[in-house]
PyMOL Python script that loads the backbone (N, CA, C, O; Angstrom):
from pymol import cmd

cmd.read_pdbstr("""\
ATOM      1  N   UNK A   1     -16.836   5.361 -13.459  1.00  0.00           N
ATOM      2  CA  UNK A   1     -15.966   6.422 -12.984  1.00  0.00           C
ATOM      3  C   UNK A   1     -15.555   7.308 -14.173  1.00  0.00           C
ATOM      4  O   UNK A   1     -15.020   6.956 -15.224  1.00  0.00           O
ATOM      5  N   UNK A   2     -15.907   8.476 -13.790  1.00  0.00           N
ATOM      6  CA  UNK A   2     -15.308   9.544 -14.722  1.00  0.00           C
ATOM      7  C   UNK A   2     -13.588   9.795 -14.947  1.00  0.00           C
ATOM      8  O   UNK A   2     -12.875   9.616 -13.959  1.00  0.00           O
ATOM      9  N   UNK A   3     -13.041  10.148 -16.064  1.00  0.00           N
ATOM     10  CA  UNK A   3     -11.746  10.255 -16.426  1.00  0.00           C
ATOM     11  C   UNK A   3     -11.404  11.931 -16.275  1.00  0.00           C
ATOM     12  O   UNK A   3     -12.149  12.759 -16.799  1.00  0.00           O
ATOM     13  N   UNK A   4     -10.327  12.283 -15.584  1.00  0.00           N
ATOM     14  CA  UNK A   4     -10.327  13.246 -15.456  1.00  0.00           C
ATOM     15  C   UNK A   4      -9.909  14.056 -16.564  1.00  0.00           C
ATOM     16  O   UNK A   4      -8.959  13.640 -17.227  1.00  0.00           O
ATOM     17  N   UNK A   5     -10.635  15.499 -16.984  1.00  0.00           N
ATOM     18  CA  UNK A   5     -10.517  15.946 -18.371  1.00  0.00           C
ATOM     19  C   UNK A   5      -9.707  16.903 -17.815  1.00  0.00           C
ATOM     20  O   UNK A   5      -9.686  17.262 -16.638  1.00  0.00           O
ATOM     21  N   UNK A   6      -8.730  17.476 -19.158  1.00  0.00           N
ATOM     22  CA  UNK A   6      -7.724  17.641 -19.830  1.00  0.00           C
ATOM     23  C   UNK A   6      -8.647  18.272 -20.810  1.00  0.00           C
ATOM     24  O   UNK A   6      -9.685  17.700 -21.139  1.00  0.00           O
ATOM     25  N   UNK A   7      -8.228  19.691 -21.394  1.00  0.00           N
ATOM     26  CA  UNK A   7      -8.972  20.314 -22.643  1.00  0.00           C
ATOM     27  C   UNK A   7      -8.005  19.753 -23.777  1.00  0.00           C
ATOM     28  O   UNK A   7      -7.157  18.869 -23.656  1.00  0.00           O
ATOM     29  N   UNK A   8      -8.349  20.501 -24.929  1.00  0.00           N
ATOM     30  CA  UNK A   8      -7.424  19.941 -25.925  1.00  0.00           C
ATOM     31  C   UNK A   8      -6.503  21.309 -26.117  1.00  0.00           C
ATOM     32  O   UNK A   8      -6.736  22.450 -25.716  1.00  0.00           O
ATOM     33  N   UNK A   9      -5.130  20.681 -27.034  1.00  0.00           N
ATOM     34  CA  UNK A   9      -4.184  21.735 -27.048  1.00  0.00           C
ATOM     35  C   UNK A   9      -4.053  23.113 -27.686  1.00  0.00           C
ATOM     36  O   UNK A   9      -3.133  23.930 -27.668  1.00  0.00           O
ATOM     37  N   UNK A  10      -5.838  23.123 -28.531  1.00  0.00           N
ATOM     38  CA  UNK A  10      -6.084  24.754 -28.901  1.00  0.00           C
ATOM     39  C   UNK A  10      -6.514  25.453 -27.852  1.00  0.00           C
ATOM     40  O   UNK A  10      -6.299  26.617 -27.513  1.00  0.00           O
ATOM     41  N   UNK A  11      -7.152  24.594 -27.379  1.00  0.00           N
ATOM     42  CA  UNK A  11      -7.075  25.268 -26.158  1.00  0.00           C
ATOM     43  C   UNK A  11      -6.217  26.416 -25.333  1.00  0.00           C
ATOM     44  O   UNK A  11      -6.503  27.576 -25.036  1.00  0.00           O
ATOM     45  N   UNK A  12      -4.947  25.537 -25.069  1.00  0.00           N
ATOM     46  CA  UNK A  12      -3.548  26.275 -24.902  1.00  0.00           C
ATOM     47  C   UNK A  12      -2.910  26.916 -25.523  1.00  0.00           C
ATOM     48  O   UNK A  12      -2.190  27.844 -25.154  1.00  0.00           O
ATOM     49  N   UNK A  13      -3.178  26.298 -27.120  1.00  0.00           N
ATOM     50  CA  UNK A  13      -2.821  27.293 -27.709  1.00  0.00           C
ATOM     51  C   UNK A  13      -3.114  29.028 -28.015  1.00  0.00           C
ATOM     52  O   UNK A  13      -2.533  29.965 -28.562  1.00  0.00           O
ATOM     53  N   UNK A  14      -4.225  28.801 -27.381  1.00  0.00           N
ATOM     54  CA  UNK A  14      -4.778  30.494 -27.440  1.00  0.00           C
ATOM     55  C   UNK A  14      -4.258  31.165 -26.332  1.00  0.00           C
ATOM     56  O   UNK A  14      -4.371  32.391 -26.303  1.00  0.00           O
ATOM     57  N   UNK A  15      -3.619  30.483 -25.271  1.00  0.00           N
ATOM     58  CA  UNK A  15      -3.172  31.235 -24.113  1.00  0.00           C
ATOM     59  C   UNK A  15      -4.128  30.931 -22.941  1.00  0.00           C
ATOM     60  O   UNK A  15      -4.032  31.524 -21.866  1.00  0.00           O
ATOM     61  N   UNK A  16      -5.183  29.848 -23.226  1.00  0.00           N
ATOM     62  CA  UNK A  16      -6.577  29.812 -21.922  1.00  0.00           C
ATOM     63  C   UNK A  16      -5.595  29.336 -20.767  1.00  0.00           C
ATOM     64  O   UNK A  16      -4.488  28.846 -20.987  1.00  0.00           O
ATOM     65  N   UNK A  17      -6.078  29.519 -19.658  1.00  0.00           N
ATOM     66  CA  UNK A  17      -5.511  28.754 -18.749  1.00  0.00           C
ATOM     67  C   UNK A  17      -6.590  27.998 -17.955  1.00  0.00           C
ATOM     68  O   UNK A  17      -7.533  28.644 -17.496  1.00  0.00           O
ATOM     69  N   UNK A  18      -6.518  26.774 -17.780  1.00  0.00           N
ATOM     70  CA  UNK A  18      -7.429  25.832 -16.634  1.00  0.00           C
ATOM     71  C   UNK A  18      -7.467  25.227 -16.092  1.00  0.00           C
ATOM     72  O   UNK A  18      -6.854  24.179 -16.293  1.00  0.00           O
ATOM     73  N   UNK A  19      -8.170  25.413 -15.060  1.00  0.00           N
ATOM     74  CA  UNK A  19      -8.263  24.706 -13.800  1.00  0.00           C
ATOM     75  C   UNK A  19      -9.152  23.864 -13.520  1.00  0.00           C
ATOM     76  O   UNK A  19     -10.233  24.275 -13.941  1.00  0.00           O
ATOM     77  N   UNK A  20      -9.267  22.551 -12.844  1.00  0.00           N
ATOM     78  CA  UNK A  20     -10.033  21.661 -12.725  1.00  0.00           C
ATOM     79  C   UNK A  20     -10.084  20.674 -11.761  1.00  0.00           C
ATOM     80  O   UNK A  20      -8.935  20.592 -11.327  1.00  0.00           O
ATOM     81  N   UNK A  21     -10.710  19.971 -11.257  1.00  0.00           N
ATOM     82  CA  UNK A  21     -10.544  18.853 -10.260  1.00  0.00           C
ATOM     83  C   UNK A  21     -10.270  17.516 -10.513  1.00  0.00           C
ATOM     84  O   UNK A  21      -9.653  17.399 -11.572  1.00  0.00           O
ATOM     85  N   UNK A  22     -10.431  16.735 -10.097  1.00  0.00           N
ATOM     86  CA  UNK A  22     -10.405  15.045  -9.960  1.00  0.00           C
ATOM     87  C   UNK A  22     -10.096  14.317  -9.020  1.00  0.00           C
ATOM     88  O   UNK A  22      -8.983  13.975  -8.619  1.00  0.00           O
ATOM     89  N   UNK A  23     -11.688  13.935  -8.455  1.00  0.00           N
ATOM     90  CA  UNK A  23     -11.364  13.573  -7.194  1.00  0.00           C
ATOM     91  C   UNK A  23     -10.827  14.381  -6.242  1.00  0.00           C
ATOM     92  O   UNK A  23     -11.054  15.574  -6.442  1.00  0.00           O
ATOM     93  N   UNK A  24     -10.061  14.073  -5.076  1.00  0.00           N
ATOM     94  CA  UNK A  24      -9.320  15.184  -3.894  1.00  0.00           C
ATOM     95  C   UNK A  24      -8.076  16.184  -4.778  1.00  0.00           C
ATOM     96  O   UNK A  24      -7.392  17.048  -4.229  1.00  0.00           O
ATOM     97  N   UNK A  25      -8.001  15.796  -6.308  1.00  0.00           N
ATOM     98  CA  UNK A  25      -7.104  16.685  -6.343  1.00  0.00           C
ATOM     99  C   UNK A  25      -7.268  17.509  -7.350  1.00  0.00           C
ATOM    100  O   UNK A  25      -8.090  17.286  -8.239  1.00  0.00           O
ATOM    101  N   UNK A  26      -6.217  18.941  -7.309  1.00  0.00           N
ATOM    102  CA  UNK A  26      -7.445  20.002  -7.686  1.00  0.00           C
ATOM    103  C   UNK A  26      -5.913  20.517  -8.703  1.00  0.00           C
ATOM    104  O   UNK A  26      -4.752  20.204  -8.443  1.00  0.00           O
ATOM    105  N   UNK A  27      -6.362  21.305  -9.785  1.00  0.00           N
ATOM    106  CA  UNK A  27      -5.170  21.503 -11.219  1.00  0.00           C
ATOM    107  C   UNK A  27      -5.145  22.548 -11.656  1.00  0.00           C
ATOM    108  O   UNK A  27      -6.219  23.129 -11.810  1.00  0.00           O
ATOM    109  N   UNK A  28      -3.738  23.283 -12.076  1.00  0.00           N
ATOM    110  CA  UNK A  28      -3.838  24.511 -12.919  1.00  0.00           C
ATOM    111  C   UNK A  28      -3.060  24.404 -13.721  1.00  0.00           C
ATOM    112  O   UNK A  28      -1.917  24.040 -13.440  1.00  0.00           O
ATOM    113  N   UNK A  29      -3.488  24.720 -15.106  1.00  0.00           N
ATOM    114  CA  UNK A  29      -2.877  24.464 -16.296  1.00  0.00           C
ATOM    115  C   UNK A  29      -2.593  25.665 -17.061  1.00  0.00           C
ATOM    116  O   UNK A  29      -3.303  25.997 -18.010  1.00  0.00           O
ATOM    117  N   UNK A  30      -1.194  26.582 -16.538  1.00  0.00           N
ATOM    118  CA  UNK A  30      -0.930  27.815 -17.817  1.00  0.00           C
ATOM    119  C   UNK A  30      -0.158  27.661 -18.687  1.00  0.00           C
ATOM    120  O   UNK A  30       0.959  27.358 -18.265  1.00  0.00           O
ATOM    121  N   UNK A  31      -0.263  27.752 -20.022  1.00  0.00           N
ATOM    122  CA  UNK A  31       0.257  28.175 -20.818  1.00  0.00           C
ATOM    123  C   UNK A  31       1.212  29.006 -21.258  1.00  0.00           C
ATOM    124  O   UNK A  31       0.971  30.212 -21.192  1.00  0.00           O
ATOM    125  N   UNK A  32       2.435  28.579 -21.775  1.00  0.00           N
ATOM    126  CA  UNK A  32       3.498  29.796 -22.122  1.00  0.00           C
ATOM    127  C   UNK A  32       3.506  29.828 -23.633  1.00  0.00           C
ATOM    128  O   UNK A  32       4.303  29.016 -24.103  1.00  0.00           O
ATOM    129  N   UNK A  33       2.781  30.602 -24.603  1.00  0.00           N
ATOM    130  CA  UNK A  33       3.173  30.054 -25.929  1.00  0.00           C
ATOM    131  C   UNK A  33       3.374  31.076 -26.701  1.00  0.00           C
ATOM    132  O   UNK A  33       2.931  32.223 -26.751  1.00  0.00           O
ATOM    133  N   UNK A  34       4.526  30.126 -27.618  1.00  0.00           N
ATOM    134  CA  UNK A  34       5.495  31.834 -28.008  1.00  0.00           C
ATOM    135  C   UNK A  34       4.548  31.260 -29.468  1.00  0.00           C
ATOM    136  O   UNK A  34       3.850  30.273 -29.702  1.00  0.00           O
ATOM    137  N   UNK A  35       4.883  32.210 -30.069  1.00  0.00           N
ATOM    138  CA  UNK A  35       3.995  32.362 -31.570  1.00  0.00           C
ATOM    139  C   UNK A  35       5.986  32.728 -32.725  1.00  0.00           C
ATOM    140  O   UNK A  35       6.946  33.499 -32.696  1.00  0.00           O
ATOM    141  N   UNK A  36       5.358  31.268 -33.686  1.00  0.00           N
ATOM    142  CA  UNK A  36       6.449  32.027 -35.074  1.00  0.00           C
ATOM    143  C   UNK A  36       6.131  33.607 -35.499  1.00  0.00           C
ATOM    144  O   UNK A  36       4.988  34.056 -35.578  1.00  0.00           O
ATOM    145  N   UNK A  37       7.255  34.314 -35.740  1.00  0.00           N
ATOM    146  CA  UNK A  37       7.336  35.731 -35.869  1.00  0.00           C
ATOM    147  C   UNK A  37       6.556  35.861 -37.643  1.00  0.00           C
ATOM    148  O   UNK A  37       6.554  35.222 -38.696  1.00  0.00           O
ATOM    149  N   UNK A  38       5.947  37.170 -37.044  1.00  0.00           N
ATOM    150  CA  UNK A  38       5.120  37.254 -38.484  1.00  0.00           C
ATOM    151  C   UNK A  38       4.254  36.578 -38.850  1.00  0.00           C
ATOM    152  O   UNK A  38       3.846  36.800 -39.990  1.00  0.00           O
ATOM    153  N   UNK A  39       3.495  35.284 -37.914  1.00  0.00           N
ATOM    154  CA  UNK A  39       2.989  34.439 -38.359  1.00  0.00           C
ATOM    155  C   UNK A  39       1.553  34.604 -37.419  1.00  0.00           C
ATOM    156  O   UNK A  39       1.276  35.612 -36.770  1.00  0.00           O
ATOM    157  N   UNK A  40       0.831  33.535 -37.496  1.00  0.00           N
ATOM    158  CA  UNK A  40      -0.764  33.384 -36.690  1.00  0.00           C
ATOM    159  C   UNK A  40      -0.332  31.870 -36.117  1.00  0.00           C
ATOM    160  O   UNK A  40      -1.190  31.219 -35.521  1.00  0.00           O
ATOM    161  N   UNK A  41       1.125  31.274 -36.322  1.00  0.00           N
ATOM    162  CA  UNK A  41       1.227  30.120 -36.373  1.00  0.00           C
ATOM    163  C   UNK A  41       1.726  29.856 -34.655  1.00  0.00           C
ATOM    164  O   UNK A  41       2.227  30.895 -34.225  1.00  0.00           O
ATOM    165  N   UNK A  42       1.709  29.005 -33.861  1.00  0.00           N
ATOM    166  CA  UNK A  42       2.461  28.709 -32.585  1.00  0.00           C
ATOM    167  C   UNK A  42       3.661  27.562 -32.785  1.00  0.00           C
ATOM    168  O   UNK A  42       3.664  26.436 -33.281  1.00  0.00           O
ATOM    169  N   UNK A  43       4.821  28.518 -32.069  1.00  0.00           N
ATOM    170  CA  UNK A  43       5.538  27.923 -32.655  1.00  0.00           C
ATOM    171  C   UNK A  43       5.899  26.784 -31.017  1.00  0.00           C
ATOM    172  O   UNK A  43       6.273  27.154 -29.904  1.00  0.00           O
ATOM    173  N   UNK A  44       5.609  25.467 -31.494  1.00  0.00           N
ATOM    174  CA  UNK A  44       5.666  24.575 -30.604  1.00  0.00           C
ATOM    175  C   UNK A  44       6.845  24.291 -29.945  1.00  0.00           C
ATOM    176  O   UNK A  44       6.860  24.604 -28.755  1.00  0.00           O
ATOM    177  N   UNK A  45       8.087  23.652 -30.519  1.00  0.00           N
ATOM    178  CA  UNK A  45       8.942  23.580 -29.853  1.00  0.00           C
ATOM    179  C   UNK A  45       9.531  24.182 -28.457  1.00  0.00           C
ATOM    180  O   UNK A  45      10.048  23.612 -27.496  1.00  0.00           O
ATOM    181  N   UNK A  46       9.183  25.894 -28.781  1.00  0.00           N
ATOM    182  CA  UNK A  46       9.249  26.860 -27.699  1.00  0.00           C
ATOM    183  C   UNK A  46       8.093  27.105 -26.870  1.00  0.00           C
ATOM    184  O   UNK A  46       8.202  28.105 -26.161  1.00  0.00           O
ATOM    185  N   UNK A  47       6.684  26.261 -26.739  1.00  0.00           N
ATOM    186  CA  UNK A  47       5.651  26.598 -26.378  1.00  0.00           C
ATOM    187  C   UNK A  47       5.566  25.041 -25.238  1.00  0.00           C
ATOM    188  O   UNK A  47       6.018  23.915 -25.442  1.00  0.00           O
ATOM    189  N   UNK A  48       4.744  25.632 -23.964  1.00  0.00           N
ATOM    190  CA  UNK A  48       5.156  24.688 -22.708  1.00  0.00           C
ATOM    191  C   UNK A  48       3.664  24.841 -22.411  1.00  0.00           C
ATOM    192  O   UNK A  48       2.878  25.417 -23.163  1.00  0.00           O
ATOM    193  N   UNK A  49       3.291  24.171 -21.034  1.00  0.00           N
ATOM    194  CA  UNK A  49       2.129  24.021 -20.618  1.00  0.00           C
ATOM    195  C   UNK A  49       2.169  23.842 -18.615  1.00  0.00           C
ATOM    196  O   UNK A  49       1.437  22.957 -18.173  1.00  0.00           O
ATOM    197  N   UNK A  50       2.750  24.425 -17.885  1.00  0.00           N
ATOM    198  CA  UNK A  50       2.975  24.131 -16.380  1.00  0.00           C
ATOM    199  C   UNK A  50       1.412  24.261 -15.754  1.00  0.00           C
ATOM    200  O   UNK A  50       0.449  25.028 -15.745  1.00  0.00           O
ATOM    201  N   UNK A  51       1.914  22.796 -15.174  1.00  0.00           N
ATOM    202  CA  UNK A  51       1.110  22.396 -14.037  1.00  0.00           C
ATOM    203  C   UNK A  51       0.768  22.184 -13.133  1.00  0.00           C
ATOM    204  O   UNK A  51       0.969  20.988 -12.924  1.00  0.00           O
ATOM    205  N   UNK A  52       0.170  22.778 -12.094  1.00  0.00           N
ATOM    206  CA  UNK A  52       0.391  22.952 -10.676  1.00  0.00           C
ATOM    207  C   UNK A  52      -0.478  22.255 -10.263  1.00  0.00           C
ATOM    208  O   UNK A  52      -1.443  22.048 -10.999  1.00  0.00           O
ATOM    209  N   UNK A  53      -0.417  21.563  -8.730  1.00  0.00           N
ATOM    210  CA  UNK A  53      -1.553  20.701  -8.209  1.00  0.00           C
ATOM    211  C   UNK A  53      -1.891  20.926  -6.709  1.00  0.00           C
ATOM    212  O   UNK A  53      -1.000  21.632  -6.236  1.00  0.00           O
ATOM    213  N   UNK A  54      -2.931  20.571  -5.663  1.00  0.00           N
ATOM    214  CA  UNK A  54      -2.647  21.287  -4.689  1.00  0.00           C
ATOM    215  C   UNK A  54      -3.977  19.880  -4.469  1.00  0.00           C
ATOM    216  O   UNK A  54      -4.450  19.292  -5.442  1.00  0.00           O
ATOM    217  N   UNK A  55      -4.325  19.613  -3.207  1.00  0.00           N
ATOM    218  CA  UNK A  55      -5.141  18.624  -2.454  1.00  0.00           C
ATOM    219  C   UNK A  55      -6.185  19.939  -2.156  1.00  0.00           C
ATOM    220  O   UNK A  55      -6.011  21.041  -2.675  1.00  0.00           O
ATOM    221  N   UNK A  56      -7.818  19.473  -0.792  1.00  0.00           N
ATOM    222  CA  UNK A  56      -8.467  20.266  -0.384  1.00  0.00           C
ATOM    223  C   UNK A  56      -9.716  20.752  -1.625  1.00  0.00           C
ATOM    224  O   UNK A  56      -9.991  20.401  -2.772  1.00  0.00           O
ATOM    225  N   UNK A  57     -10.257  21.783  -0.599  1.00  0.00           N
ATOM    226  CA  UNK A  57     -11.851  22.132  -1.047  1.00  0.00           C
ATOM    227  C   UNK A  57     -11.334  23.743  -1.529  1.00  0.00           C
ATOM    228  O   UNK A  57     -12.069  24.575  -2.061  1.00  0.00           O
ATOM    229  N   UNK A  58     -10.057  23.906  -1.231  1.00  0.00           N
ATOM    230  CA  UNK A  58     -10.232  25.544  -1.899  1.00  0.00           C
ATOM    231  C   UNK A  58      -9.590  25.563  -3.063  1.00  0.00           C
ATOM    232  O   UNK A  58      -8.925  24.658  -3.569  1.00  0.00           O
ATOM    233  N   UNK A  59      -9.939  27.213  -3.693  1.00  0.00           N
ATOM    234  CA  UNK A  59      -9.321  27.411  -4.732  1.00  0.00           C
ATOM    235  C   UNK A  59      -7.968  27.955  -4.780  1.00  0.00           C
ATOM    236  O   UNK A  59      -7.395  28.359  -3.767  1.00  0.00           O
ATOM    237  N   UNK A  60      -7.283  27.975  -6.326  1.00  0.00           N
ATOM    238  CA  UNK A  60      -6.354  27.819  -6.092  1.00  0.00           C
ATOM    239  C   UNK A  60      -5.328  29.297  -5.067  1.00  0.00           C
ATOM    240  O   UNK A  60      -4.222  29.299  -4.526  1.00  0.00           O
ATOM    241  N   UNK A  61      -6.245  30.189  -5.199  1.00  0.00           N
ATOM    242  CA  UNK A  61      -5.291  31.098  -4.518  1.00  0.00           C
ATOM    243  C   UNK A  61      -5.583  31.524  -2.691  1.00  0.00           C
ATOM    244  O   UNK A  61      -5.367  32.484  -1.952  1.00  0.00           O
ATOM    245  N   UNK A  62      -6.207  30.118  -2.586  1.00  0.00           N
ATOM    246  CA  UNK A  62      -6.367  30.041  -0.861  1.00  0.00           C
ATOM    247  C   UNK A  62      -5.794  28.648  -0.569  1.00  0.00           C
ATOM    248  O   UNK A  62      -5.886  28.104   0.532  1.00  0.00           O
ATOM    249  N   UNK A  63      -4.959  27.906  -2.064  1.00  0.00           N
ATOM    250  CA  UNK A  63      -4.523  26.844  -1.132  1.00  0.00           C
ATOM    251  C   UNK A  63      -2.733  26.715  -1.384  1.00  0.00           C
ATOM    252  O   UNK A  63      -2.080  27.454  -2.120  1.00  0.00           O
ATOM    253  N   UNK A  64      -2.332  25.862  -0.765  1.00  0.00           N
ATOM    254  CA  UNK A  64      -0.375  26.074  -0.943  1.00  0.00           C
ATOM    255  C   UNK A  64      -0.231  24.865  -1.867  1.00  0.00           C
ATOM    256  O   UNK A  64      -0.519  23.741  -1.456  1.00  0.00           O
ATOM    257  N   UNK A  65       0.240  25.096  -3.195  1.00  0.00           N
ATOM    258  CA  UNK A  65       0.597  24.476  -4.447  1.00  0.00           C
ATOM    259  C   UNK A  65       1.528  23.916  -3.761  1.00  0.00           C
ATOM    260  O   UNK A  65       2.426  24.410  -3.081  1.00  0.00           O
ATOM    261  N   UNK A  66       1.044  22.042  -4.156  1.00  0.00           N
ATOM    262  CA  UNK A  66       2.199  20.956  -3.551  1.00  0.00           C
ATOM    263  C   UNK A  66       3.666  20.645  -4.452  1.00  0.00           C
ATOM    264  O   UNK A  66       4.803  20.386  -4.058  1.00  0.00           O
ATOM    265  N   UNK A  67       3.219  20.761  -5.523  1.00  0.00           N
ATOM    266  CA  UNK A  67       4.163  20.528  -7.122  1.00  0.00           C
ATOM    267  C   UNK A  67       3.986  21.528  -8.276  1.00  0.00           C
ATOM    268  O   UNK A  67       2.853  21.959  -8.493  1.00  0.00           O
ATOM    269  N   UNK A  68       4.634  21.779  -8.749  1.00  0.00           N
ATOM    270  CA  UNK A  68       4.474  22.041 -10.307  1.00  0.00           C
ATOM    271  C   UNK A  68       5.315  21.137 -11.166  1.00  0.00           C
ATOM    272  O   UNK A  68       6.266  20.434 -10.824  1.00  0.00           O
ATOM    273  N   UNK A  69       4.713  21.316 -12.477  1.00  0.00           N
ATOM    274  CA  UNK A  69       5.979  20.918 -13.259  1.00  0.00           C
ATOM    275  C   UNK A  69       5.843  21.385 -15.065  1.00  0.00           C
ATOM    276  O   UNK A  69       4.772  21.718 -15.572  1.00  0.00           O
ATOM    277  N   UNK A  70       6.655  21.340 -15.532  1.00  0.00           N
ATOM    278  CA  UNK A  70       6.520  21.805 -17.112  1.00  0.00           C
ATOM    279  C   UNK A  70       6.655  20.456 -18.260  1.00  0.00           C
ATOM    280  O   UNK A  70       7.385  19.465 -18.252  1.00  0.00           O
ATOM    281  N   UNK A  71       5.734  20.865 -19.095  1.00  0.00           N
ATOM    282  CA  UNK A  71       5.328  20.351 -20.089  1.00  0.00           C
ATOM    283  C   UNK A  71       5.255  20.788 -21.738  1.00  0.00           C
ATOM    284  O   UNK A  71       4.797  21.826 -22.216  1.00  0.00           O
ATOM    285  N   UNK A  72       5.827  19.708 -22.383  1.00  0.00           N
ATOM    286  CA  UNK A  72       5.805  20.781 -23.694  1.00  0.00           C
ATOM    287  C   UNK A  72       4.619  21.135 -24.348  1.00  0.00           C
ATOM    288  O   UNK A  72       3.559  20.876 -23.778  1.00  0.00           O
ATOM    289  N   UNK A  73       4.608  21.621 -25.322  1.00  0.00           N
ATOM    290  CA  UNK A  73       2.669  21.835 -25.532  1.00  0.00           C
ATOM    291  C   UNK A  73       2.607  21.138 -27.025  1.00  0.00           C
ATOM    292  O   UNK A  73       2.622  21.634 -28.151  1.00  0.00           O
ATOM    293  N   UNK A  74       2.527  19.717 -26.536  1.00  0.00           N
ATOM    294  CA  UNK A  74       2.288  18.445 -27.713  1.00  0.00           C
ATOM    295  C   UNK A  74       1.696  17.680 -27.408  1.00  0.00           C
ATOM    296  O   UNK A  74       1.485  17.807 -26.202  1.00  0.00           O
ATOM    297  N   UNK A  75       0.972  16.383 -28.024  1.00  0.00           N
ATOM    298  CA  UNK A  75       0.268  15.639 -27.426  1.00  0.00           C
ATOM    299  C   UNK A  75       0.401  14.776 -26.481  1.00  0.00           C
ATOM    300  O   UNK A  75      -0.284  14.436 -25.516  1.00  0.00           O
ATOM    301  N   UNK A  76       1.698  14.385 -27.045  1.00  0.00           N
ATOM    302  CA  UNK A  76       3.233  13.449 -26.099  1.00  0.00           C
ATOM    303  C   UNK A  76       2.917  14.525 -24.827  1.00  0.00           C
ATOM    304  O   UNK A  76       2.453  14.062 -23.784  1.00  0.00           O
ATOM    305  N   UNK A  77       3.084  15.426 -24.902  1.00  0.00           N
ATOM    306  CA  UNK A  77       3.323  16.276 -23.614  1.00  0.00           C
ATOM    307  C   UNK A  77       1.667  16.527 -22.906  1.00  0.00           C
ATOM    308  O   UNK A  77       1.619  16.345 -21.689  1.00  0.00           O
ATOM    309  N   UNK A  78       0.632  16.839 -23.450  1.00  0.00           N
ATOM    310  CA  UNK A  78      -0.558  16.313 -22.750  1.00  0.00           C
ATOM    311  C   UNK A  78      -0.615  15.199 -22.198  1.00  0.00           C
ATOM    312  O   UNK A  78      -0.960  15.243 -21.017  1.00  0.00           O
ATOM    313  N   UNK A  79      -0.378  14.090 -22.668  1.00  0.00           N
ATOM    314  CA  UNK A  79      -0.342  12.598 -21.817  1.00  0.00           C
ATOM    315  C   UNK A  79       0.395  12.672 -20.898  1.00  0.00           C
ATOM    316  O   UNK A  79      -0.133  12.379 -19.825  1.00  0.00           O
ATOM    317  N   UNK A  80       1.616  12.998 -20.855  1.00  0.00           N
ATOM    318  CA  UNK A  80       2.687  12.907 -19.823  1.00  0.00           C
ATOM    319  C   UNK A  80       1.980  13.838 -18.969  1.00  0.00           C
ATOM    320  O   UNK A  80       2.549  13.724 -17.884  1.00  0.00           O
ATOM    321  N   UNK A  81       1.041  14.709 -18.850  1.00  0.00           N
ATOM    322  CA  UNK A  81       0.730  15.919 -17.772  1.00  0.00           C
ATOM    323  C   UNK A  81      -0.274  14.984 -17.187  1.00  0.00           C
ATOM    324  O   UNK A  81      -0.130  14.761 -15.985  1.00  0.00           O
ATOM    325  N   UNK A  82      -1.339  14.348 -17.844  1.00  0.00           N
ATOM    326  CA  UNK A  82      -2.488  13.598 -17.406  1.00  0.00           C
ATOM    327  C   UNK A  82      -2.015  12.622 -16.430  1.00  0.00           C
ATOM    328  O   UNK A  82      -2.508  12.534 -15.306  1.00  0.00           O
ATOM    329  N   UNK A  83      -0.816  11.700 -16.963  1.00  0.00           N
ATOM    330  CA  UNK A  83      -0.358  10.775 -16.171  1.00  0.00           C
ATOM    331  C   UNK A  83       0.487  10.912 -15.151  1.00  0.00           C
ATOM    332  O   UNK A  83       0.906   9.979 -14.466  1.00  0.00           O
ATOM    333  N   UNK A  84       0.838  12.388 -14.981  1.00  0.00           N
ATOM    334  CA  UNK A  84       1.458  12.983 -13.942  1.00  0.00           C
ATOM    335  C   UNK A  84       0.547  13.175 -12.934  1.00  0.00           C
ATOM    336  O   UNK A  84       0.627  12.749 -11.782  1.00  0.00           O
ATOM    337  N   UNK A  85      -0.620  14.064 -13.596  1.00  0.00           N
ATOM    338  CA  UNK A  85      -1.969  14.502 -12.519  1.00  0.00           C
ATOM    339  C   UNK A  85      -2.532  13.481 -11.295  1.00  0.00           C
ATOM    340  O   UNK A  85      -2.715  13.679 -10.094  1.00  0.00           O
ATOM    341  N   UNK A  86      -2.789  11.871 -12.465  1.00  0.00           N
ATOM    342  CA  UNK A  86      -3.055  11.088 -11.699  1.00  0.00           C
ATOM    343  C   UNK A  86      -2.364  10.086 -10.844  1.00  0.00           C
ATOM    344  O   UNK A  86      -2.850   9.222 -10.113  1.00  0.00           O
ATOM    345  N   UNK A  87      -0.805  10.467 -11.161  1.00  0.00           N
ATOM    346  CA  UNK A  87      -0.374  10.076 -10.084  1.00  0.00           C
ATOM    347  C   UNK A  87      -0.505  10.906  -8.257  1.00  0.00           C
ATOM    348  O   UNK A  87       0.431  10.757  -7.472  1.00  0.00           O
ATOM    349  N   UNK A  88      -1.181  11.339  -8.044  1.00  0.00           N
ATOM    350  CA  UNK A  88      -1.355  12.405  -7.459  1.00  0.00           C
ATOM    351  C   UNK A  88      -2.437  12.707  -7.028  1.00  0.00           C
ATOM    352  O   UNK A  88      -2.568  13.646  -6.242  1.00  0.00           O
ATOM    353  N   UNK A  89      -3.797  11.716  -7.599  1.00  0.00           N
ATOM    354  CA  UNK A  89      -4.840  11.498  -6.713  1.00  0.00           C
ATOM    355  C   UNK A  89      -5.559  11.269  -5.339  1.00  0.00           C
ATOM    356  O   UNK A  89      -6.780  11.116  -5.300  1.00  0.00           O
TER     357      UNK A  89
END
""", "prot")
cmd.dss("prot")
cmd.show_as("cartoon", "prot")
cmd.util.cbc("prot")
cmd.orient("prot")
């Protein structure tokens, strides 16, 4: 059995946003990330990751989002989103 993927947090950090499946349940992952001033740097503390989830065969803007929830954008906070997701399978 496959593990459901999760990109990594440069990912987010660039602002990508993604969406993905696992099993019956289907994920959207945006990004809010503020950047240190003057810098190229992201400044984490203030930088989040919300996650929305929804059951079904459609995408996300033909189906009714069951949950969201927010996440900080750390690794601690990737795990906690993963283990959120799959509660929810």
């Amino acid at each position: 059995m496959q593990d459901i993927y999760i990109p990594t947090l440069h990912t987010f950090e660039n602002s990508n946003i993604f969406t993905g499946s696992y099993q019956g349940l289907r994920f959207k992952i945006t990004p809010d990330v503020t950047m240190l001033p003057g810098d190229k740097e992201v400044d984490v503390p203030k930088s989040s990751m919300k996650a929305e989830y929804w059951h079904g065969p459609y995408c996300y803007e033909k189906s009714e989002i069951e949950e969201e929830k927010v996440f900080p954008l750390t690794p601690e906070g990737r795990a906690e989103m993963t283990a959120w997701l799959l509660e929810h399978v």
